[in-house]
C-alpha positions in Angstrom: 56.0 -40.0 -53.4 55.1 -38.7 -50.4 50.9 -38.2 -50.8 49.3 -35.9 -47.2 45.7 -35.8 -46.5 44.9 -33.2 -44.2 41.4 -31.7 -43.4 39.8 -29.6 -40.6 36.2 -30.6 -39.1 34.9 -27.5 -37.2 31.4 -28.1 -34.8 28.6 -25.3 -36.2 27.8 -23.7 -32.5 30.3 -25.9 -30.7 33.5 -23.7 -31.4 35.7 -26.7 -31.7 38.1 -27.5 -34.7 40.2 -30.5 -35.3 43.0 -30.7 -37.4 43.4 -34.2 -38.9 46.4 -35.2 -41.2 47.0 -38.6 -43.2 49.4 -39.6 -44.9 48.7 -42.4 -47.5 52.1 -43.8 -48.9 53.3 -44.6 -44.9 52.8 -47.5 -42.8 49.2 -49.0 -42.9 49.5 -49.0 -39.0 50.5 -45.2 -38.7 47.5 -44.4 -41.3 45.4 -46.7 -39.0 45.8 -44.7 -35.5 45.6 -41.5 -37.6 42.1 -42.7 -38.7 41.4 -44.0 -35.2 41.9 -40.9 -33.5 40.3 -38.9 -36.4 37.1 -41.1 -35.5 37.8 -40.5 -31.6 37.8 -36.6 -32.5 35.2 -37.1 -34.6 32.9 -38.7 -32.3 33.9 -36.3 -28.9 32.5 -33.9 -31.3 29.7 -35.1 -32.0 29.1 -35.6 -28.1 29.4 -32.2 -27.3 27.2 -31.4 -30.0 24.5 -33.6 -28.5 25.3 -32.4 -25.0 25.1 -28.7 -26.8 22.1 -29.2 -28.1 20.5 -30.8 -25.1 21.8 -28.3 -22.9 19.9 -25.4 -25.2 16.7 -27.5 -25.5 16.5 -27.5 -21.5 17.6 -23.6 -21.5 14.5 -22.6 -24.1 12.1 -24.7 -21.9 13.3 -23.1 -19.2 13.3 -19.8 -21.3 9.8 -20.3 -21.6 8.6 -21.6 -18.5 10.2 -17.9 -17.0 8.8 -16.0 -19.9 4.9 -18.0 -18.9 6.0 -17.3 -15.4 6.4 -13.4 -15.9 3.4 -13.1 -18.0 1.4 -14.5 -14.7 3.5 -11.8 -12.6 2.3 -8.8 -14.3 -0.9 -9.9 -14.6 -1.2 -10.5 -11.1 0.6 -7.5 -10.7 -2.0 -5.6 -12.8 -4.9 -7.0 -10.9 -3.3 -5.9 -7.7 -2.9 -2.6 -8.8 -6.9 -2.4 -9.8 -7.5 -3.7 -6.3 -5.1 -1.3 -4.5 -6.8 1.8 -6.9 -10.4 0.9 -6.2 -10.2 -0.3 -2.3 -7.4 3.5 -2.3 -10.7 5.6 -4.2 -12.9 3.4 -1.8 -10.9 4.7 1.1 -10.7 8.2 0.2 -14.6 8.1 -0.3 -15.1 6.8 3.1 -12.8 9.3 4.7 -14.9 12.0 3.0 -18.1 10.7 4.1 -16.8 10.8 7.6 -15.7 14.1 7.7 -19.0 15.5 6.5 -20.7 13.6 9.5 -18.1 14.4 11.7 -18.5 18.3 10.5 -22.6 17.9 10.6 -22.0 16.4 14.5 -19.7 19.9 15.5 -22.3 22.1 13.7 -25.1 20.3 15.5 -22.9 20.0 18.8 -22.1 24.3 18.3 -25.8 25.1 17.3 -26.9 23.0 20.6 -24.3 24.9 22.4 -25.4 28.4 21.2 -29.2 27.4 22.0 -28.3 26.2 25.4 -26.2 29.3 25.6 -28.9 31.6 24.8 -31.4 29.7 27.2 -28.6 30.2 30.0 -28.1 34.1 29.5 -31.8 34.3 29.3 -32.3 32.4 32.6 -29.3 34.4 34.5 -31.1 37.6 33.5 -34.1 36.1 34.6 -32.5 35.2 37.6 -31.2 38.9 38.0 -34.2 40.3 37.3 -35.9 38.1 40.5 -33.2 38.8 42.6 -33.7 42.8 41.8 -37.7 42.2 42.8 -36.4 40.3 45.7 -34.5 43.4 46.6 -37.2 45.6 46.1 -39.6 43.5 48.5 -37.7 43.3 50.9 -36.9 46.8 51.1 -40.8 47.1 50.9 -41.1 44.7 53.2 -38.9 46.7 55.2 -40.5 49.8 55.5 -43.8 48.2 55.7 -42.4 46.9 58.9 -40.9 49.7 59.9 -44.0 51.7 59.0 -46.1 49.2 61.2 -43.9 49.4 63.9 -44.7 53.3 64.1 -48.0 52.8 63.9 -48.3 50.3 66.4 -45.9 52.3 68.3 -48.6 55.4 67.8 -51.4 53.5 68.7 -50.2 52.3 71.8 -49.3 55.7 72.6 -53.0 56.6 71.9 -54.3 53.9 74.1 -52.4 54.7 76.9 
């Protein structure tokens, strides 16, 4: 009578499968290294279940120290952003003010201008208007002298 035992041991998330096969009626010694290496199998299984296991503990903590880590990211993130919006609204404020100074300056500066422009043209015709007197003195003047130089002229004739 020739009695087999044979069964399969399969690891849950390991992906191994061992294949075992006794056979009773045979040698005690035969059944014995079938046993042994049964148990060896057995136990490399259970090893790389433990090692499995141990290996996806560490992943999840890592897992979570990257998922606390990314949190921290784009919350930083977020509060860059704010600062970047408000000192970028600050800026554009500031540029704004500027350019309405800068603006009040040139209209200042061009209503100076036109002032000192109007003062100027007023003080060249003013300046025209002397020289034209000037003119007509001295054409006075002239024939004042020329006039006085006829009399004089006359009056030395008269004397003689």
């Amino acid at each position: 009578m020739d009695n087999k035992t044979t069964g399969t041991l399969e690891g849950s998330n390991t992906g191994f499968r061992i294949t075992y096969n006794f056979q009773s009626p045979g040698p005690a010694v035969l059944c014995s290294v079938h046993q042994l290496e049964f148990k060896t199998s057995l136990l490399e299984v259970v090893e790389e279940l433990h090692i499995c296991r141990a290996a996806e503990s560490r992943y999840e903590e890592q897992i979570s120290k990257l998922v606390v880590e990314k949190q921290e990211l784009e919350w930083q993130k977020e509060s860059i952003q704010h600062q970047y919006n408000a000192l970028s609204s600050q800026h554009e404020e500031t540029i704004i003010s500027l350019k309405k100074q800068f603006q009040t300056q040139v209209n200042a500066a061009e209503e100076e201008k036109g002032k000192f422009q109007l003062s100027s043209e007023a003080k060249e015709r003013e300046i025209n208007g002397l020289k034209d007197e000037l003119k007509v003195l001295q054409v006075s003047k002239y024939n004042l002298e020329k006039k006085l130089s006829e009399l004089e002229q006359k009056w030395m004739k008269q004397q003689d």
